[in-house]
ZAVEXNU-185304 format. One record per residue (C-alpha): residue in one letter; residue number from 1; chain; z, x negated, y negated. Coordinates in steps of 0.02 Angstrom, whole numbers, padded with zeros to 5 digits. Layout:
  type  seq  mol      up    east   north
     a  NUM    A       Z       X       Y
...
***
This chain:
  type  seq  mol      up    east   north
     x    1    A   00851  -01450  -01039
     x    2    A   00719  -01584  -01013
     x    3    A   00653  -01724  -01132
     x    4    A   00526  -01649  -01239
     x    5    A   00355  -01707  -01206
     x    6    A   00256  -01816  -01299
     x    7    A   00124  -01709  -01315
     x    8    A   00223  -01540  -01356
     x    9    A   00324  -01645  -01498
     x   10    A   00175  -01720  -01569
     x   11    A   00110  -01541  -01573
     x   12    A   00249  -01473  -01665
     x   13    A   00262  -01608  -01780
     x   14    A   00071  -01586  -01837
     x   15    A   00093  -01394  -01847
     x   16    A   00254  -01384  -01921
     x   17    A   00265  -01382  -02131
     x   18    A   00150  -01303  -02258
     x   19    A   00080  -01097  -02223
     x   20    A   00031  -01095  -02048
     x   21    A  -00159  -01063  -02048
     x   22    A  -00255  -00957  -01908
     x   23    A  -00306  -01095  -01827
     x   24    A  -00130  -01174  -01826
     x   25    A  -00055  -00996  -01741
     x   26    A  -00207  -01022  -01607
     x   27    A  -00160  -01202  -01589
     x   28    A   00038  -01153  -01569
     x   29    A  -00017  -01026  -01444
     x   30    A  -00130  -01136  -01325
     x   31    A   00049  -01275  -01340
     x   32    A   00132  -01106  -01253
     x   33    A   00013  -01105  -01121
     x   34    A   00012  -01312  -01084
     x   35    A   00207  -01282  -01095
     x   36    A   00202  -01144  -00965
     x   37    A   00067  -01244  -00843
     x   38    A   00161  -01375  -00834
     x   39    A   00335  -01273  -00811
     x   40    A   00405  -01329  -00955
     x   41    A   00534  -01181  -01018
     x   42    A   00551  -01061  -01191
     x   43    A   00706  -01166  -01207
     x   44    A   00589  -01331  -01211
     x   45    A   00461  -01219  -01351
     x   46    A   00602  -01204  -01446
     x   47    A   00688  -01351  -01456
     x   48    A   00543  -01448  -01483
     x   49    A   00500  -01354  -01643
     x   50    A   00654  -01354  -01688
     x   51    A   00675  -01541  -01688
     x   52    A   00509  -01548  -01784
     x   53    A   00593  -01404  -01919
     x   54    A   00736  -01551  -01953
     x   55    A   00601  -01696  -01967
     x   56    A   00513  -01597  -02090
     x   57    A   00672  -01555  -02170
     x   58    A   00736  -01730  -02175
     x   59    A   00581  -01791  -02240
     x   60    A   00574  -01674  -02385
     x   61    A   00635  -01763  -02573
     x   62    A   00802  -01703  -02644
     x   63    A   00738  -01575  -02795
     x   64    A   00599  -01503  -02666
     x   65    A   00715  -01461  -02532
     x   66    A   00761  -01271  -02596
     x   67    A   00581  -01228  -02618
     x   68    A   00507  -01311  -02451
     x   69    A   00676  -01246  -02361
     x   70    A   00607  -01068  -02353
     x   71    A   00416  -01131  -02314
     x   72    A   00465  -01219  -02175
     x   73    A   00564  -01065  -02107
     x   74    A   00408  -00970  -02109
     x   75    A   00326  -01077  -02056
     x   76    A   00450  -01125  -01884
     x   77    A   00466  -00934  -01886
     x   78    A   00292  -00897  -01867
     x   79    A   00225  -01041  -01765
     x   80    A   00381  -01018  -01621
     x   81    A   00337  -00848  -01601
     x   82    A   00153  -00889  -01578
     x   83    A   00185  -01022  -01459
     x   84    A   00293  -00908  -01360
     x   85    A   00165  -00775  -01360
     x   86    A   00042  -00911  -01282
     x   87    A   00174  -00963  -01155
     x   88    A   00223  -00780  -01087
     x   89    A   00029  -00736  -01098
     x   90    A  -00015  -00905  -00979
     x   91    A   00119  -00825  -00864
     x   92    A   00055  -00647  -00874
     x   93    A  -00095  -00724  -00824
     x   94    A  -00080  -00831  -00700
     x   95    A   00036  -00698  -00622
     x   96    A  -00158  -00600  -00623
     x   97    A  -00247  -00731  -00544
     x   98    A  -00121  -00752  -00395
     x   99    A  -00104  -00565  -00365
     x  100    A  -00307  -00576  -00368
     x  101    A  -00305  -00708  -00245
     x  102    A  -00194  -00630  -00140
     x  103    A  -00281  -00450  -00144
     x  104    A  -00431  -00555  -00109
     x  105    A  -00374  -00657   00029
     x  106    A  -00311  -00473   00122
     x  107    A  -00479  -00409   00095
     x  108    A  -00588  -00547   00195
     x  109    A  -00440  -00538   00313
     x  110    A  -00461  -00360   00362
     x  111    A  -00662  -00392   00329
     x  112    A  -00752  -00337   00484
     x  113    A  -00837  -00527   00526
     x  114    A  -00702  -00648   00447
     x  115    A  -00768  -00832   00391
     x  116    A  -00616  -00930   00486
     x  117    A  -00663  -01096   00404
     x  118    A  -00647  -00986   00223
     x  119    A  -00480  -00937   00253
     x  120    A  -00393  -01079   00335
     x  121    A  -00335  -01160   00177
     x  122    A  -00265  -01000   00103
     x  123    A  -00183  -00924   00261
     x  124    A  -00076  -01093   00276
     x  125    A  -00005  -01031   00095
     x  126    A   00024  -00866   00132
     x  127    A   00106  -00896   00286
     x  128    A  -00038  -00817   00416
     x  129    A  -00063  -00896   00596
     x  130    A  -00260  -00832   00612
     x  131    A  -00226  -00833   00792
     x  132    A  -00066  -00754   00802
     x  133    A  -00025  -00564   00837
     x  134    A  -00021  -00453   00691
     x  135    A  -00024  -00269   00674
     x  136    A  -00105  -00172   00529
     x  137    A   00001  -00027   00446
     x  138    A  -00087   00102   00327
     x  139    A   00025   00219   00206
     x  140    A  -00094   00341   00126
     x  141    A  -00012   00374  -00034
     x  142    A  -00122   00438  -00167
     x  143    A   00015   00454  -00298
     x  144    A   00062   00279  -00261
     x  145    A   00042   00155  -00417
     x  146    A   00033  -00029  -00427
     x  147    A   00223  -00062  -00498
     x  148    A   00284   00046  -00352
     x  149    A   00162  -00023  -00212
     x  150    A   00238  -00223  -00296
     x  151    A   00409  -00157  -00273
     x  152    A   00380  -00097  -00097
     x  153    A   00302  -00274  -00072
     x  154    A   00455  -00370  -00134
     x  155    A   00584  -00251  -00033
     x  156    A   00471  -00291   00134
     x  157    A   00466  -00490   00093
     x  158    A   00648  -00493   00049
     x  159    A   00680  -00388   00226
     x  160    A   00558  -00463   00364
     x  161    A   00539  -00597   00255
     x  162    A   00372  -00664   00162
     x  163    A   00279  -00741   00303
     x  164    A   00298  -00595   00410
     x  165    A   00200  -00464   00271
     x  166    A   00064  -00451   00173
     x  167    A   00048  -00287   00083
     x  168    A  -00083  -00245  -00043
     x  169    A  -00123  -00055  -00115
     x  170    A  -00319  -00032  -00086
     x  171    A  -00393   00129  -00134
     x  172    A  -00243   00244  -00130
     x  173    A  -00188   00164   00041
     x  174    A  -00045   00047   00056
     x  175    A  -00079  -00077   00164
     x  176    A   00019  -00195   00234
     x  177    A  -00008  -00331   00382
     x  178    A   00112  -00361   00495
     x  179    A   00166  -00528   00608
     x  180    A   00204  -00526   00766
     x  181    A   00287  -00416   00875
     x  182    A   00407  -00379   00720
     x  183    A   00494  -00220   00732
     x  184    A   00566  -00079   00597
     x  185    A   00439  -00125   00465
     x  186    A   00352   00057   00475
     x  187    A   00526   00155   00455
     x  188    A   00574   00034   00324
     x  189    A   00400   00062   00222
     x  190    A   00424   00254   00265
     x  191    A   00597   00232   00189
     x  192    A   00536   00156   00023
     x  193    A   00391   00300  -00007
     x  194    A   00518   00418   00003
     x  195    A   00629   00323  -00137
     x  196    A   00473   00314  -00230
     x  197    A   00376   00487  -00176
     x  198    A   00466   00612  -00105
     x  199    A   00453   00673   00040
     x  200    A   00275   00761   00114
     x  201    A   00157   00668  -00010
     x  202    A   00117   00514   00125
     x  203    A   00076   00467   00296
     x  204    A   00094   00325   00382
     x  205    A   00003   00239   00530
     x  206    A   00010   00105   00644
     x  207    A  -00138   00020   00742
     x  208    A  -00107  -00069   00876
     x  209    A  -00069  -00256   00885
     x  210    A  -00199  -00363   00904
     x  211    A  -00211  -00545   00931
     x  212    A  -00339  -00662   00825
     x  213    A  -00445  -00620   00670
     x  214    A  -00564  -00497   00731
     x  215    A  -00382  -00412   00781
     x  216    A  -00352  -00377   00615
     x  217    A  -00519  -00285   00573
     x  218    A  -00488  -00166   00723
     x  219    A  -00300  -00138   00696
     x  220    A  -00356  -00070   00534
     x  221    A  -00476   00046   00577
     x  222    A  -00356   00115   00708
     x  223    A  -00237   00158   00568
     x  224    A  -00355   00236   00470
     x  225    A  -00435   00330   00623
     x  226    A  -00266   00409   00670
     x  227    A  -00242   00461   00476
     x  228    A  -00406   00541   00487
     x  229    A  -00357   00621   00659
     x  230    A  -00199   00704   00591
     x  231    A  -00267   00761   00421
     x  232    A  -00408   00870   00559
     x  233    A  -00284   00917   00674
     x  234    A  -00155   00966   00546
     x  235    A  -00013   00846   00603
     x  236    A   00122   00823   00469
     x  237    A   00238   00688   00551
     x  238    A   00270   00540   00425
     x  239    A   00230   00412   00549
     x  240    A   00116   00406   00669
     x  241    A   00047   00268   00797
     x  242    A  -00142   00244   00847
     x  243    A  -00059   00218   01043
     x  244    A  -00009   00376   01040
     x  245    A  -00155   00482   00975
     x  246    A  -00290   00374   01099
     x  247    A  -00353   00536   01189
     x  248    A  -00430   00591   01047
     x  249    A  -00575   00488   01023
     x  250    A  -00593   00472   01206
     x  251    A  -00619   00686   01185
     x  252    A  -00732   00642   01029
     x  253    A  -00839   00526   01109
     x  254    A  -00917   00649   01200
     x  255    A  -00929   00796   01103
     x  256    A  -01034   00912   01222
     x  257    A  -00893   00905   01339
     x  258    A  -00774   00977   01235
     x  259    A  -00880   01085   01147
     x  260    A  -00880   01132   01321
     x  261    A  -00704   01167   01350
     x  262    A  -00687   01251   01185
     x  263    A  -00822   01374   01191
     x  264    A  -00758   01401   01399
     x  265    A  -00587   01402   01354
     x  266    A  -00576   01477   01214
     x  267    A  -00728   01589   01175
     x  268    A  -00692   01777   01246
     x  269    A  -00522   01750   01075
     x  270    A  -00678   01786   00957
     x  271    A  -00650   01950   01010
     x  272    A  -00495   01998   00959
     x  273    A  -00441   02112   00855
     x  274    A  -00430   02024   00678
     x  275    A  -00527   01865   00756
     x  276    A  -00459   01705   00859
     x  277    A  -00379   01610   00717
     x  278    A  -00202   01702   00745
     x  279    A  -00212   01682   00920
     x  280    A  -00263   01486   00904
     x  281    A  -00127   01457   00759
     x  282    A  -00007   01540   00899
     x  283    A  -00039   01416   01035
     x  284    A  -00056   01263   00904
     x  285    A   00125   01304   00837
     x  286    A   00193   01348   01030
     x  287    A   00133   01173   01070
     x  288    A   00190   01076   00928
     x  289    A   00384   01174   00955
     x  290    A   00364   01112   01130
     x  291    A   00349   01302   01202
     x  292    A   00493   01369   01108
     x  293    A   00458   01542   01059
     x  294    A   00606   01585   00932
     x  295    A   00563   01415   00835
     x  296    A   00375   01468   00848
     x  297    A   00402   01629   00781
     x  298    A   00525   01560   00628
     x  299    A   00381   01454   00605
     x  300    A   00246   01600   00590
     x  301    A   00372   01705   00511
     x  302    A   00336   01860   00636
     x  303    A   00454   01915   00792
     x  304    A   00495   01843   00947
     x  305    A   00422   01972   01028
     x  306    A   00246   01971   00905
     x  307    A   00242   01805   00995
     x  308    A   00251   01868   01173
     x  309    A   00122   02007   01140
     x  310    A  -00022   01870   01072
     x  311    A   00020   01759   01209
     x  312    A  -00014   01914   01351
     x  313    A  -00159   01927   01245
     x  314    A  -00224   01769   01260
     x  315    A  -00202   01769   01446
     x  316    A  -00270   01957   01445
     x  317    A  -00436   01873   01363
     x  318    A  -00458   01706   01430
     x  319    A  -00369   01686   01595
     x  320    A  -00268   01540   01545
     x  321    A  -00054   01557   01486
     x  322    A   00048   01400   01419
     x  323    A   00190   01468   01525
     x  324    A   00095   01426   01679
     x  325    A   00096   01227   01716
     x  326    A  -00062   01203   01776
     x  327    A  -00152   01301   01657
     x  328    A  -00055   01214   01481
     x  329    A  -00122   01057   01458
     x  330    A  -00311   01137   01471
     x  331    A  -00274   01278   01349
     x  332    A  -00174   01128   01219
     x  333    A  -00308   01006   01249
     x  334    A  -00442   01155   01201
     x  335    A  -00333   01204   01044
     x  336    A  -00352   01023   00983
     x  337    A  -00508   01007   01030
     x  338    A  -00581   01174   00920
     x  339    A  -00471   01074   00779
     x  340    A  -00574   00922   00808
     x  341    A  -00724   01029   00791
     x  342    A  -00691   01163   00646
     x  343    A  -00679   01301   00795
     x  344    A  -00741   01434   00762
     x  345    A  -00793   01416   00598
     x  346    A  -00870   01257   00631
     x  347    A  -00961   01290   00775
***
């Protein structure tokens, strides 16, 4: 325990005796708050009134000492717990403002044209090299709430350590910046959602690392892009990197082209008995299961051989079978592409 400060004793002193009034409870309170700006402890709050109980006590003539014993227990009584109050309240609150800060600080980070002089200062704090590497993780999480996204923050300081991440929850997205070439952090995030979510109710992605401010920005929307991506093309895996999915906005960037290959590729299934969407599910599932047909007709719940009869079929109406090398990656690049566009019902 330190000395007791001038000021704080002084302020007890004053405070301390007769029925505290409002004003001395608001007075009590704002000591609190000096006490906890200046990192002075409950402990400290405590003693000092304490001390300034006895002085009273001391002070106070033999045949009045029953009668302002129990006033001056009220009183210490009521004025400690209103200082206290003021002290955990200063913390609550400055515990705001730097969580404020900080969410502020991430925002003109990932902003799209960055003030560099703004944001020297604070990045120095936080630990951020502007011109470093970083990569830009997004988690969309919509059940994810602010004590969970904190926790996930702590466990990814404590891990990588604090200068290597800097996560904030935005809009139902967790997202978290990344130093470096640092490795593990998405699996470990992925990890954590589960402990807090579940399974199946997120997605994670991962842009691509990128060196410098403007870095940042595009990092970011690469995350989000691929999220977008998978929700249209109906991918399910937990994580997923922007590297990986880069063919499809090279496809979307010229949308005649595939509307194109769709329409080519794709248009005598509108024929079929009962329409193309079983046909199209078909291929999408024989694609993801890597052309396995027993685990792509577990997956469709129908038979093995249900599967071999819409595959002839497809090949019966369009030329083109997944068995046949050459012809697979233009019939899967034409099932994702009539995903991309809402095929047929979107056409």
């Amino acid at each position: 325990m330190t000395d007791t400060p001038a000021w704080l004793g002084d302020g007890c002193l004053r405070l301390i005796g007769g029925e505290p009034s409002a004003s001395d409870l608001v007075e009590a309170a704002a000591l609190g708050d000096r006490a906890a700006a200046e990192s002075l402890t409950v402990t400290d709050i405590v003693e000092a009134f304490g001390q300034a109980a006895e002085a009273g006590w001391d002070a106070v003539p033999g045949p009045e000492a029953q009668r302002q014993g129990g006033l001056l227990l009220r009183s210490l009584r009521r004025l400690t717990v209103a200082a206290i109050d003021g002290y955990h309240r200063a913390g609550h609150d400055e515990a705001g403002r730097r969580e404020h800060d900080r969410d502020t600080f991430i925002d003109e980070l990932l902003a799209a044209h960055p003030d560099p002089g703004r944001l020297a200062a604070r990045a120095q704090r936080y630990g951020v090299r502007l011109s470093g590497q970083h990569t830009v993780v997004v988690a969309r999480a919509p059940d994810l709430g602010h004590p969970a996204a904190h926790a996930i923050d702590d466990a990814l300081a404590a891990r990588f350590g604090a200068a290597n991440t800097l996560t904030s929850l935005r809009d139902h997205e967790l997202i978290c910046i990344v130093a470096g070439g640092l490795r593990g952090v998405p699996a470990e995030l992925a990890r954590h959602l589960v402990q807090h979510l579940g399974a199946g109710r997120w997605q994670i992605a991962v842009g691509r690392s990128h060196r410098g401010l403007p870095g940042l920005a595009t990092s970011l929307d690469e995350a989000r892009n691929t999220l977008d991506l998978a929700d249209r093309l109906g991918f399910a895996t937990p994580v997923l990197h922007a590297a990986d999915l880069l063919v499809f906005p090279v496809l979307l960037r010229d949308r005649d082209a595939i509307t194109d290959l769709v329409t080519t590729v794709l248009g005598p299934l509108i024929t079929a008995r009962g329409g193309a969407q079983p046909l199209l599910q078909t291929l999408a599932v024989l694609f993801e299961q890597q052309g396995n047909h027993t685990a792509t007709a577990r997956q469709l719940h129908i038979s093995v051989r249900a599967v071999t009869y819409r595959l002839d079929r497809i090949r019966s109406l369009t030329g083109y079978h997944p068995g046949e090398p050459t012809q697979r990656f233009t019939l899967h690049t034409a099932v994702l592409g009539a995903r991309l566009l809402g095929w047929p019902s979107g056409a």
